[in-house]
Every structure is written in structure tokens, then in C-alpha cells.
C-alpha positions as CSV (number, residue, x, y, z in Angstrom):
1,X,-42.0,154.2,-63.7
2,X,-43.7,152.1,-61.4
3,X,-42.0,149.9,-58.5
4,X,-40.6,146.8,-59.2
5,X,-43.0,143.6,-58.6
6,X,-42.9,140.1,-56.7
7,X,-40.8,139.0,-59.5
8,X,-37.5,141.0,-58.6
9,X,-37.3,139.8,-54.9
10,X,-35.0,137.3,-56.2
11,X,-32.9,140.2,-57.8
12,X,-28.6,140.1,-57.0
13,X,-28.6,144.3,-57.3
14,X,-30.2,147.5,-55.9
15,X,-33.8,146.3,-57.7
16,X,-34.3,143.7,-54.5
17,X,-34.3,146.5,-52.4
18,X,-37.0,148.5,-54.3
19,X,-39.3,145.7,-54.5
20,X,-38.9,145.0,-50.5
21,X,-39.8,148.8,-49.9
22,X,-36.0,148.9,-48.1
23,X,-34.3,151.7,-49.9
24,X,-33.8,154.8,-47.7
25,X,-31.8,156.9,-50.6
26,X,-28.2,157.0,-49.4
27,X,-26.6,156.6,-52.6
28,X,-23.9,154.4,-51.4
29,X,-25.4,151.7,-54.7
30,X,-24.5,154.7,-57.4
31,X,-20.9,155.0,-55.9
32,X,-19.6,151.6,-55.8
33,X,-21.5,150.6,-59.0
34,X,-18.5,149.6,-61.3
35,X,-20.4,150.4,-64.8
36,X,-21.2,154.6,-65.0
37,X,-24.8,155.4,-64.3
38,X,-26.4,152.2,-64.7
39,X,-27.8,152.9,-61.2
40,X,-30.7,155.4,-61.0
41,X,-33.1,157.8,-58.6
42,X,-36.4,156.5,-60.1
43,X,-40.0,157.5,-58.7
44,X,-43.2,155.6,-58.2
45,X,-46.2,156.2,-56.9
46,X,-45.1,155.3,-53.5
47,X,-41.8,157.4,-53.6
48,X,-38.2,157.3,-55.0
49,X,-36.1,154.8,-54.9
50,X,-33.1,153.9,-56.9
51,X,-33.0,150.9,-59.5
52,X,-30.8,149.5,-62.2
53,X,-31.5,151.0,-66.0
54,X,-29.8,148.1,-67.8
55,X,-29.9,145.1,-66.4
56,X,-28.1,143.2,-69.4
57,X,-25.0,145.8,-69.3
58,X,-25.6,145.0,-65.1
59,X,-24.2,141.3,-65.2
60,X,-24.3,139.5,-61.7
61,X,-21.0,141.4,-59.8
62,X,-24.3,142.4,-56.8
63,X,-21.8,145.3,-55.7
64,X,-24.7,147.8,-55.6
65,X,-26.6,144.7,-53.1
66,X,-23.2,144.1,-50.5
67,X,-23.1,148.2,-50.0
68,X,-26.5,148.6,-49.3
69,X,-27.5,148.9,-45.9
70,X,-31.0,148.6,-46.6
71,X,-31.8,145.1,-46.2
72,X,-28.7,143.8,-44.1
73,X,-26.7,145.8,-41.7
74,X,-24.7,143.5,-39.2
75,X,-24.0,146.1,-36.3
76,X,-22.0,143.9,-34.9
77,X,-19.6,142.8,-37.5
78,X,-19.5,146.6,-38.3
79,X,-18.7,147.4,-34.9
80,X,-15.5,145.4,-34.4
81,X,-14.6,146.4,-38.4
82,X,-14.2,150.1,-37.1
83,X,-13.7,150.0,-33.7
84,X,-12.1,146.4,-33.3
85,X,-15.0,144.7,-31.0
86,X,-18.8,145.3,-30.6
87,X,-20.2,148.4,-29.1
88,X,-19.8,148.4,-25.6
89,X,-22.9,150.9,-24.6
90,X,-26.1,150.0,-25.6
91,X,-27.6,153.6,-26.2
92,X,-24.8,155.3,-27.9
93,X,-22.4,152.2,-29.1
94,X,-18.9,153.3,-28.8
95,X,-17.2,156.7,-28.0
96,X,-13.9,158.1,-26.3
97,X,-15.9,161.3,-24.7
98,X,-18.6,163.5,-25.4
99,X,-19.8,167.4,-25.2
100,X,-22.0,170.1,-24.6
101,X,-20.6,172.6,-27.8
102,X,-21.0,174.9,-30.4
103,X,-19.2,177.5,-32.9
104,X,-17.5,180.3,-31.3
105,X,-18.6,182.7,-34.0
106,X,-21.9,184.2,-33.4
107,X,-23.4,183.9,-36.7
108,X,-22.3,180.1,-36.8
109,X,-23.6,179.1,-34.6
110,X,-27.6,180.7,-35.4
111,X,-26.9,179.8,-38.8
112,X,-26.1,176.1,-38.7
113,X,-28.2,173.6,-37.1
114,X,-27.1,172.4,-33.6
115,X,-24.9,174.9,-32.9
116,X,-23.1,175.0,-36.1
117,X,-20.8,172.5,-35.2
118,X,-20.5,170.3,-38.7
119,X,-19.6,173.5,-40.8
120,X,-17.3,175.0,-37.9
121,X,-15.6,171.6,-37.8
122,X,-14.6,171.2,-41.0
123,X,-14.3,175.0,-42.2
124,X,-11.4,174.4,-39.3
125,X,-10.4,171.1,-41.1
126,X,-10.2,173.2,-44.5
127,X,-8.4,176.2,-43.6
128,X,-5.8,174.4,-41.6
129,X,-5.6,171.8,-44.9
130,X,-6.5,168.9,-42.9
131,X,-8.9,167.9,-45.4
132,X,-8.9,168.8,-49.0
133,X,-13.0,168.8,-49.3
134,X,-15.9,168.0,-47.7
135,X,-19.2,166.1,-49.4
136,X,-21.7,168.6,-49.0
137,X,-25.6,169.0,-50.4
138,X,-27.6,171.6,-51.6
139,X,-30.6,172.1,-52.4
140,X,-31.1,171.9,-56.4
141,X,-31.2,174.9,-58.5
142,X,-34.1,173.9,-61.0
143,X,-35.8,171.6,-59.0
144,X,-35.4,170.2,-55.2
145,X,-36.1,166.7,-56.6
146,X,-32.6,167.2,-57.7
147,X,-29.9,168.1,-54.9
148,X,-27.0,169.0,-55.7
149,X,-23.7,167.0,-54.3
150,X,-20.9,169.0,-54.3
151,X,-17.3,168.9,-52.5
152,X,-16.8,171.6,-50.9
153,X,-13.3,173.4,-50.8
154,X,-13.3,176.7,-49.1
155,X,-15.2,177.7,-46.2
156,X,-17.7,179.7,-48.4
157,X,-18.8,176.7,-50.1
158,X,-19.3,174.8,-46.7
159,X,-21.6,177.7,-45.1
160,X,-23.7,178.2,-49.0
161,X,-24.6,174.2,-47.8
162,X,-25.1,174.6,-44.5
163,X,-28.0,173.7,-42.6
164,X,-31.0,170.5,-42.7
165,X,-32.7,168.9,-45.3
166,X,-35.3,166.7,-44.1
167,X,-36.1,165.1,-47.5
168,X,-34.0,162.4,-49.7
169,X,-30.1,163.4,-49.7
170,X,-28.2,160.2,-51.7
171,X,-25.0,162.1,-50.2
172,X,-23.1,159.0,-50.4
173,X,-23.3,159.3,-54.6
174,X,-21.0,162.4,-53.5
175,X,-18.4,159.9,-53.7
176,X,-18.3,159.6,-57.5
177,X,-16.4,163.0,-57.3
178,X,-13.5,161.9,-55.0
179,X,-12.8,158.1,-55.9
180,X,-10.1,158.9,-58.6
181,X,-9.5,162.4,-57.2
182,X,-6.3,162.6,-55.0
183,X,-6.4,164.2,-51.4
184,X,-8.6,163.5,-48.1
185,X,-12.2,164.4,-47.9
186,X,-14.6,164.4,-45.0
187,X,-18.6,163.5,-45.5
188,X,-21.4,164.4,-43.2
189,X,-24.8,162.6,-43.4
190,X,-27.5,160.5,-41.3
191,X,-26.6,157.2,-39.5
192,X,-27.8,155.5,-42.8
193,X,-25.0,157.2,-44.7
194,X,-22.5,156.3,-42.9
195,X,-23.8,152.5,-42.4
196,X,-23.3,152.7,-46.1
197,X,-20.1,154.2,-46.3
198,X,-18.7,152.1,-43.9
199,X,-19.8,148.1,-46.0
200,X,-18.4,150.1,-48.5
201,X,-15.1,150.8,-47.4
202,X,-15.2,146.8,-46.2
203,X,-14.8,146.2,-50.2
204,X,-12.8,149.0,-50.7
205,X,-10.1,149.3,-48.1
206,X,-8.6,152.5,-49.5
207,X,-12.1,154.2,-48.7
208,X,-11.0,154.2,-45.3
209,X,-7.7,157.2,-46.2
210,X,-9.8,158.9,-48.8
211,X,-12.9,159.5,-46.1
212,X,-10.4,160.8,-43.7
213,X,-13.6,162.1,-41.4
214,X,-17.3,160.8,-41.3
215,X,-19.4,163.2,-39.0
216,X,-22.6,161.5,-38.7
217,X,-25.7,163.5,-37.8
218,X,-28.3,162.5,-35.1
219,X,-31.5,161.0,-36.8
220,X,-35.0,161.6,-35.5
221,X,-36.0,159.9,-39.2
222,X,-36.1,161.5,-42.6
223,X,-38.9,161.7,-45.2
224,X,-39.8,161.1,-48.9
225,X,-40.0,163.7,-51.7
226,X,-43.8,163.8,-51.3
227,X,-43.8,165.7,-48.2
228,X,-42.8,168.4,-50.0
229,X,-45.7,168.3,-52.3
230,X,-47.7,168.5,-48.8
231,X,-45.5,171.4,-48.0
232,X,-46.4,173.3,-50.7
233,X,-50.2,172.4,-50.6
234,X,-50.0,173.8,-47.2
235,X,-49.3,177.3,-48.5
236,X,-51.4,177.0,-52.1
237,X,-48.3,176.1,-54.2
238,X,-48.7,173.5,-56.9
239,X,-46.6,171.6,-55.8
240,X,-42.9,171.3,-55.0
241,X,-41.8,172.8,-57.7
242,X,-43.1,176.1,-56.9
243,X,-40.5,176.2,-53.8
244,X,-37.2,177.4,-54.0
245,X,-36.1,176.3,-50.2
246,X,-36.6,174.8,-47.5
247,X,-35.6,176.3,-43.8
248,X,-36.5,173.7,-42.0
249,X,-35.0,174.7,-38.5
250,X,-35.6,178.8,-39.3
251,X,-35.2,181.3,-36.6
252,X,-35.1,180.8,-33.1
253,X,-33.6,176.9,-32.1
254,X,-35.3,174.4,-32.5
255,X,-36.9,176.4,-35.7
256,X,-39.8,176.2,-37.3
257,X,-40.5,175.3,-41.3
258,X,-40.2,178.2,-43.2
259,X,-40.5,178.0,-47.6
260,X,-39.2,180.2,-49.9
261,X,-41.4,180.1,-53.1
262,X,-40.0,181.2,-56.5
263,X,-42.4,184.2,-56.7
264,X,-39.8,185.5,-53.9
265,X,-42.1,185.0,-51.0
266,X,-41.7,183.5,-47.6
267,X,-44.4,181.4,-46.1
268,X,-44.0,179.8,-42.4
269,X,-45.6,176.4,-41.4
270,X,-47.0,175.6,-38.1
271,X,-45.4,173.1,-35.2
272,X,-48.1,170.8,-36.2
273,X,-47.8,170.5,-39.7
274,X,-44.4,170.0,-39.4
275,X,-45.3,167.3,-36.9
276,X,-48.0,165.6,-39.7
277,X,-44.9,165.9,-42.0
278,X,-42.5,163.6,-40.2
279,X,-45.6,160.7,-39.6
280,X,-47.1,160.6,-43.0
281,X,-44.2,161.0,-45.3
282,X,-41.5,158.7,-43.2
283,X,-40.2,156.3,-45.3
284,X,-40.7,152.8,-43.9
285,X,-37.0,151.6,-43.9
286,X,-36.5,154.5,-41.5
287,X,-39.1,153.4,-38.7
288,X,-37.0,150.0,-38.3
289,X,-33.7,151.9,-37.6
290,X,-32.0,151.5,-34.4
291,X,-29.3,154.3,-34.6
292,X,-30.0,157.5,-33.6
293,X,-26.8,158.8,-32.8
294,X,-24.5,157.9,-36.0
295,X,-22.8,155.2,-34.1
296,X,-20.5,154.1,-36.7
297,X,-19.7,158.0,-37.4
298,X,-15.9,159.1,-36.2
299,X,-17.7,162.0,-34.6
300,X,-21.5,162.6,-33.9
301,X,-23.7,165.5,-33.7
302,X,-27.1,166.4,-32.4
303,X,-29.2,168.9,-30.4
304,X,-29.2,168.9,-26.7
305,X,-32.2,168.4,-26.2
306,X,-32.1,169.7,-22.3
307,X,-33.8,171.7,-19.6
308,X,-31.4,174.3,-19.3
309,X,-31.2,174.7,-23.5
310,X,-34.9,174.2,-23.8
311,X,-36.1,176.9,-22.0
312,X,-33.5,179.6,-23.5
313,X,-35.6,182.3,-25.5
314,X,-32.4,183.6,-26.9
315,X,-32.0,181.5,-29.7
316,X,-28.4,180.6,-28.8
317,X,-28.2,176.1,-30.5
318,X,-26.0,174.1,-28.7
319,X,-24.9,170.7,-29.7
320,X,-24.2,167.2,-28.2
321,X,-21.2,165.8,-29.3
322,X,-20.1,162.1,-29.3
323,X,-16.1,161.8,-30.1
324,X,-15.8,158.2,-31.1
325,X,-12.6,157.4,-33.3
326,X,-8.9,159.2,-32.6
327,X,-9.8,160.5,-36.3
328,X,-12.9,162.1,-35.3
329,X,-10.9,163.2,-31.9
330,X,-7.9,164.6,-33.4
331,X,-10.1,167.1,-35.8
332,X,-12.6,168.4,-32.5
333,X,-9.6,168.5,-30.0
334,X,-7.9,170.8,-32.5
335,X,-10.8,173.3,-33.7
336,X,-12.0,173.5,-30.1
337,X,-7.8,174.4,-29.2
338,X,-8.0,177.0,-31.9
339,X,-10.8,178.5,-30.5
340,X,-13.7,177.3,-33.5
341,X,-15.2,175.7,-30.9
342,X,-16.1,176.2,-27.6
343,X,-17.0,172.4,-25.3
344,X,-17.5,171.0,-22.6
345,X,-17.0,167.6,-21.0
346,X,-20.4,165.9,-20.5
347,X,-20.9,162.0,-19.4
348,X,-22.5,159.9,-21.5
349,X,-25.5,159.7,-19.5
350,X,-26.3,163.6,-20.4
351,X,-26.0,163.1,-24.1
352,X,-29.0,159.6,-22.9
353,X,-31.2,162.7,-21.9
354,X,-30.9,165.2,-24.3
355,X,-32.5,162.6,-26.8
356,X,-34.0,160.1,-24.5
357,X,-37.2,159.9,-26.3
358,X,-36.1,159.1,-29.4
359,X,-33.2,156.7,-28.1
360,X,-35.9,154.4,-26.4
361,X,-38.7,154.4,-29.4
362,X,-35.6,153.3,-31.7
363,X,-34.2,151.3,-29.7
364,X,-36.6,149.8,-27.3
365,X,-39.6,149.9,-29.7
366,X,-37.9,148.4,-32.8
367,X,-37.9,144.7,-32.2
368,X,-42.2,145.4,-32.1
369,X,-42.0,147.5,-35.5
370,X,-40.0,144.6,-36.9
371,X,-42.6,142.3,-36.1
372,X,-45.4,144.0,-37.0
373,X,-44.2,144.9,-40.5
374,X,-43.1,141.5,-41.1
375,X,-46.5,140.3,-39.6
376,X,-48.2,142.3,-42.5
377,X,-45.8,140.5,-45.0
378,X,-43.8,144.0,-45.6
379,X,-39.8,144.0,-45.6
380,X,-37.4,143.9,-43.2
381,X,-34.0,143.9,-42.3
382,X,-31.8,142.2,-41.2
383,X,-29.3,143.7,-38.1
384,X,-27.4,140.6,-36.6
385,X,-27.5,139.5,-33.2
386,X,-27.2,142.8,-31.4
387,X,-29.6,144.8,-33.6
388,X,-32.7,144.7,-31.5
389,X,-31.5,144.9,-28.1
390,X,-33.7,146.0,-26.2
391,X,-37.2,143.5,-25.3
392,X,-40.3,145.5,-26.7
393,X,-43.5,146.1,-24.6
394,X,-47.1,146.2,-25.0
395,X,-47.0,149.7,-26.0
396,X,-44.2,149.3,-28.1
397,X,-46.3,146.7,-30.0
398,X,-49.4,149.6,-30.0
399,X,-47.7,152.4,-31.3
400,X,-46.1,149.9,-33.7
401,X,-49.5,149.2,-35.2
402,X,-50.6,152.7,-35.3
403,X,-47.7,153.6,-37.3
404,X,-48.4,150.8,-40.0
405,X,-52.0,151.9,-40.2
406,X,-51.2,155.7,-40.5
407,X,-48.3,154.8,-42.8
408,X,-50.3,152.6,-44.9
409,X,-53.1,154.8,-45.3
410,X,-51.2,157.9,-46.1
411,X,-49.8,156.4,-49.0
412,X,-52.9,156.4,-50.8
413,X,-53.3,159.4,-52.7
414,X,-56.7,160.3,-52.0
415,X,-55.9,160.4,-48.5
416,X,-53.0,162.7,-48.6
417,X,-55.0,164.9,-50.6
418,X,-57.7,164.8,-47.7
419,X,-54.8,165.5,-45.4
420,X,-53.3,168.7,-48.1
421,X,-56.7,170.0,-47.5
422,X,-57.4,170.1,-43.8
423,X,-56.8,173.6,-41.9
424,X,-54.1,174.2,-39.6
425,X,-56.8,174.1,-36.5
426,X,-57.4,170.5,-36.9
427,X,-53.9,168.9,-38.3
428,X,-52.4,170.8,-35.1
429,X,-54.4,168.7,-32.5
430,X,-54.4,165.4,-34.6
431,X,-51.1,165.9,-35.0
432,X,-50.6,166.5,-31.2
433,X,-52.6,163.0,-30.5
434,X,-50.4,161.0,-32.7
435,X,-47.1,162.2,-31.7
436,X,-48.1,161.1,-28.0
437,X,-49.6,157.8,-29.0
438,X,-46.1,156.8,-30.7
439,X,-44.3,157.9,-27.8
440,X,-46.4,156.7,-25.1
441,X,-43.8,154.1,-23.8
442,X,-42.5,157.2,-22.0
443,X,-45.8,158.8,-20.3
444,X,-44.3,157.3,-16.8
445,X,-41.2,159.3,-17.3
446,X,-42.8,162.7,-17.9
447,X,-45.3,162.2,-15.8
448,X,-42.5,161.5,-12.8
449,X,-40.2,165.1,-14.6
450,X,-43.6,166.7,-13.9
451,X,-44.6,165.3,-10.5
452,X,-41.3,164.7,-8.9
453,X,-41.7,162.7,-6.4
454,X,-45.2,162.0,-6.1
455,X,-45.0,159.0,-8.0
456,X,-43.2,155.9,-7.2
């Protein structure tokens, strides 16, 4: 199936989206969709995407449009709808506290990513019957083209889920399985899930009791199903058929890529192909996203990113936590009191430098990404009057044109199969270089870590 054309910009459903290259595969479209499975994963050329299968049965109700983040996501509006006025800090929008944490239990807290937190949290919320499920993914038995959404009911089924998947993940079609089902469910997914989720429950106000807990997951982006095509090549699979799973954060934090093929072999991937990964295969909704930290989440997660957890060698994840809503605090104030959890009090400004390079290139560089793309006649959204807040720099505007021209040419086909074919040796250093050149709005600031005070 190829992408829809010109001709469907004008489109009042999810196909507007395709053809503006906007879709970044949360599912939310499939859930609110009032007619069964007339909206569809479909794949291109240039990636997946969903679309609608019958347009006559469709009609004009543009449901599937209003839910979608893709293309408009007022942070503002969204802001006061769940907290009751806009966010009132810039780099992490609202919150009541945050943590250093992780799970108590030893094998947790290797296990799960960032310290296990997400599956301690609501295995607690399960046993204690605080929740009746929790909208979980795995990867997919036959194929991982398909994951498989699941609700999860016992703590078993929460840990067979656990850990990332840094490919496509429509969890929020998970909610197909609890709209008519009685009880109180929890979901965990990216920012862009829970953006979703949340215009949703704005049409549907009894969303708001069935999702009694959104944990939203720190985002340093997501990719398309191609990259793990390049995965595969990597190791002389076909293709990604050939791999069983994923371990995308295996052994030792922060983890390295590890695939399990269907022959029952294990094959490990270096640092830089995992870096070449993430920049060739990112989705270009995702570069124009300013939340890193799930702001509109009840509760965040994300790796702590700091000295003192850095240079551990033991392996031991810990976890940033941001405790926004008196839902999201009521669950983590009660698993850490049962002793699921163990945390402690951080300020906000910690949680700022355990991901303070990805916090700036969202939000500082994004109002120069926007630009760009729209400069080249690509899609955009559309945030409101507090979604770019920060004033972009020259650099900004450099590494936003280096992205567009990597981006661009990787999605030609004959250039990701020069790139399948390259040794290790050479994608490591490109890799390297590229990485550096996106971030160099903060060369200053790790110059001044290293250097102290020798600069100004």
C-alpha cells in the first residue's frame, strides 16, 4: 500500500495525518474510532502508519482526527484540562515531587528498565487490587511487526512484558480491551501516548475513572519498523523476521542491543550501531516533540542519567521519578510504604541533569526543527502558544538541517542498504560524529564539566 498523496491533505480522519508524514503510531485513532476496525496499521515504503480501510462506511464524525496528537497538541489547553492551569516549570511542566528510586527486589530492578520501577509499581497496584489491569505490550509471537497488547492481571503477566521496545508500540489501541470492560486499569507508554490518551478522555470524560493511572515513560525518541530490518542486516538475518526479540537495554545499565534470532541464537550489537539506529530510522513526527519527560503522565519515569549512577560498574538501574497528579502520588507513596520501592527526595533541578541533554535539544532546539521542516514544505504541528518555548540558536538551526538531510536521505532505499552494509569500524565513528553534531548546542557545558573552572 503506498502513502496517501496531496489529495488527502484535505481529509476529516487519520488519512490527513498519513499524507502530512505526522503519525507517530500511538493507536489512540483505532480506540476512539466508533465503527470496528475501519482504522488500520498500513505500511509504505517510508514506514507504517495507520489509515482508514473504508472510507464510505467512515462518514465525516473526524473522531480518529480530534484524538490524534499528531498534527495538534495544545500543551496548554491540555495543561489546565489535567492539572487545572498551564505548566508552571518550563523543563518538566508540572509535578508535586520527584525521586531518585528503584525496586527493592534485586531481580527487578536488573530486569526492568530504569530500575524496574513501572512493573514494581503496578505489580504493587495489582496485588493490593488498586487496579484491575494494566495495558501492557509484547513483542509479537509470529512476527514483531505485530505486538501484542495485552492487559495484564497478575504480576506474572506484568514482568513476561516487561522491559523497552524502541520500535512502533500503538499501546493506546490497548484500550479496545477495557472500554466496555468494568474495573480500573493503568497504561504505561511514551509522552506521545499519553498526549493521546489524554484529548481522548477530553471526548470521553469517563476515560478519566477507567485509566485510573497513566505512567508515562521518558522519551529520547522512538523509531520505525525498518530499523529492525537494519538490525537484522547487522547480524546477516534476512530481515526482521528472522528475530525473535529484541533486548534493547541487555546486561549491565544502560545496556546494550542484544537479538535473539529464531535459530535460538544470540547476537550483540555495538554502541554505534545502536547509535546509527536511533538517527536513521527516527520517525519525523518524533524530532518535533517537546516532551521528554511525559508531562501530562500522573507519574513519570526515566534513567538518572548522573555522575554518581554513571560510573557504577555494578549494574545496579536507578530511576528518576516525577510524581505529578495525587493519582500518580497515592500509588508511589504506597508501594514505596510497603517497601516495593525504595526513594529518595530529589529537587527538580536533579531530575534537569540527569537528562539535560536531551531536555535542551527538545526543547530549546525545536522551534529551529519546526522551521526547517516547514521550510522544506514537510508537516508540522501545531503545539499552541507554549509549545516552543524556548528561542532557538544558530546551532539549533545547524543540527536542524543535518537532521533533515540525514533523515531525508536514509529514507531512500539504496542508501539504507549502503548503510546495512558498512562494517562496525566505520558506522562506530560516523556514528560518533553525528551524535555530537546534533547535540553541539551543549559542547560549552561539557567542556566547563570537564575543565571546571578554567572557563568562564
Amino acid at each position: 500500500m503506498t502513502r496517501p498523496g496531496i489529495q488527502r491533505l484535505e481529509a476529516r480522519n487519520v488519512e490527513r495525518i498519513a499524507a502530512l508524514d505526522l503519525c507517530h503510531y500511538c493507536g489512540t485513532c483505532v480506540a476512539a474510532c466508533p465503527k470496528d476496525n475501519l482504522v488500520r496499521l498500513a505500511d509504505s515504503a517510508q514506514g507504517y502508519y495507520f489509515h482508514v480501510v473504508d472510507e464510505i462506511a467512515c462518514g465525516t464524525c473526524d473522531l480518529c482526527l480530534r484524538v490524534c496528537p499528531g498534527e495538534e497538541l495544545d500543551l496548554r489547553h491540555l495543561n489546565t484540562q489535567v492539572f487545572g492551569a498551564p505548566a508552571t516549570n518550563v523543563e518538566l511542566g508540572h509535578f508535586q515531587s520527584c525521586y531518585l528510586a528503584h525496586a527493592s527486589e534485586q531481580d527487578a530492578r536488573q530486569r526492568g528498565a530504569s530500575g524496574g520501577i513501572t512493573t514494581t509499581l503496578f505489580g504493587y497496584c495489582l496485588d493490593q487490587g488498586l487496579l484491575d489491569g494494566v495495558i501492557v505490550a509484547e513483542d509479537g509471537a509470529a512476527s514483531l511487526r505485530e505486538p501484542r497488547l495485552l492487559v495484564a492481571r497478575t504480576r506474572a503477566e506484568l514482568v513476561a512484558s516487561a522491559g523497552s521496545k524502541y520500535y512502533p508500540l500503538p499501546m493506546m489501541e490497548g484500550l479496545l480491551q477495557v472500554l466496555r470492560a468494568p474495573g480500573r486499569y493503568g497504561v504505561v507508554g511514551l509522552p506521545c501516548h499519553v498526549h493521546g490518551l489524554r484529548k481522548f478522555e477530553e471526548l470521553r470524560r469517563s476515560l478519566h475513572a477507567k485509566i485510573a493511572l497513566q505512567v508515562g515513560l521518558f522519551c529520547g525518541y522512538s523509531t520505525d519498523f525498518a530499523s529492525l530490518d537494519f538490525l537484522a542486516s547487522r547480524v546477516g538475518a534476512a530481515g526482521m523476521e528472522a528475530i525473535a526479540r529484541v533486548g534493547f537495554r541487555d546486561g549491565h545499565w544502560p545496556g546494550r542491543i542484544a537479538l535473539e534470532l529464531r535459530d535460538g541464537s544470540v547476537r550483540h550489537l555495538s554502541r554505534g550501531e545502536r547509535d546509527m539506529v536511533a538517527m536513521i530510522h527516527m520517525p519525523t513526527r518524533c524530532v518535533t516533540c517537546p516532551d521528554q519527560t511525559a508531562e501530562l503522565a500522573d507519574l513519570a519515569v526515566g534513567d538518572a542519567w548522573l555522575p554518581e549512577i554513571v560510573s557504577r560498574k555494578d549494574g545496579q538501574w536507578s530511576a528518576m521519578v516525577v510524581v505529578r497528579t495525587s493519582r500518580g502520588r497515592e500509588a508511589f507513596d504506597a508501594a514505596v510504604k510497603a517497601g516495593w520501592i525504595e526513594a529518595r527526595e530529589v529537587s527538580p533541578e536533579k531530575v534537569v541533569e540527569a537528562q539535560q541533554n536531551l531536555l535542551v535539544y527538545k526543547k530549546r532546539g525545536m522551534r529551529a526543527r519546526l522551521r526547517v521542516l516547514a521550510w522544506l514544505g514537510k508537516g508540522t504541528p501545531r503545539y499552541g502558544p507554549e509549545g516552543a518555548p524556548y528561542r532557538s540558536r544558530l546551532l539549533d538551526y545547524v543540527g536542524a538541517v543535518l537532521f533533515a538531510i540525514v533523515n531525508a536521505a536514509a529514507k531512500r532505499a539504496t542508501v539504507r542498504r549502503l548503510l546495512c552494509r558498512l562494517p562496525s569500524r566505520v558506522i562506530a565513528p560516523f556514528a560518533y560524529v553525528f551524535r555530537h553534531a546534533l547535540q553541539s548546542y551543549d559542547l560549552r557545558a561539557r567542556l566547563r564539566r570537564k575543565l571546571g573552572d578554567l572557563l568562564p
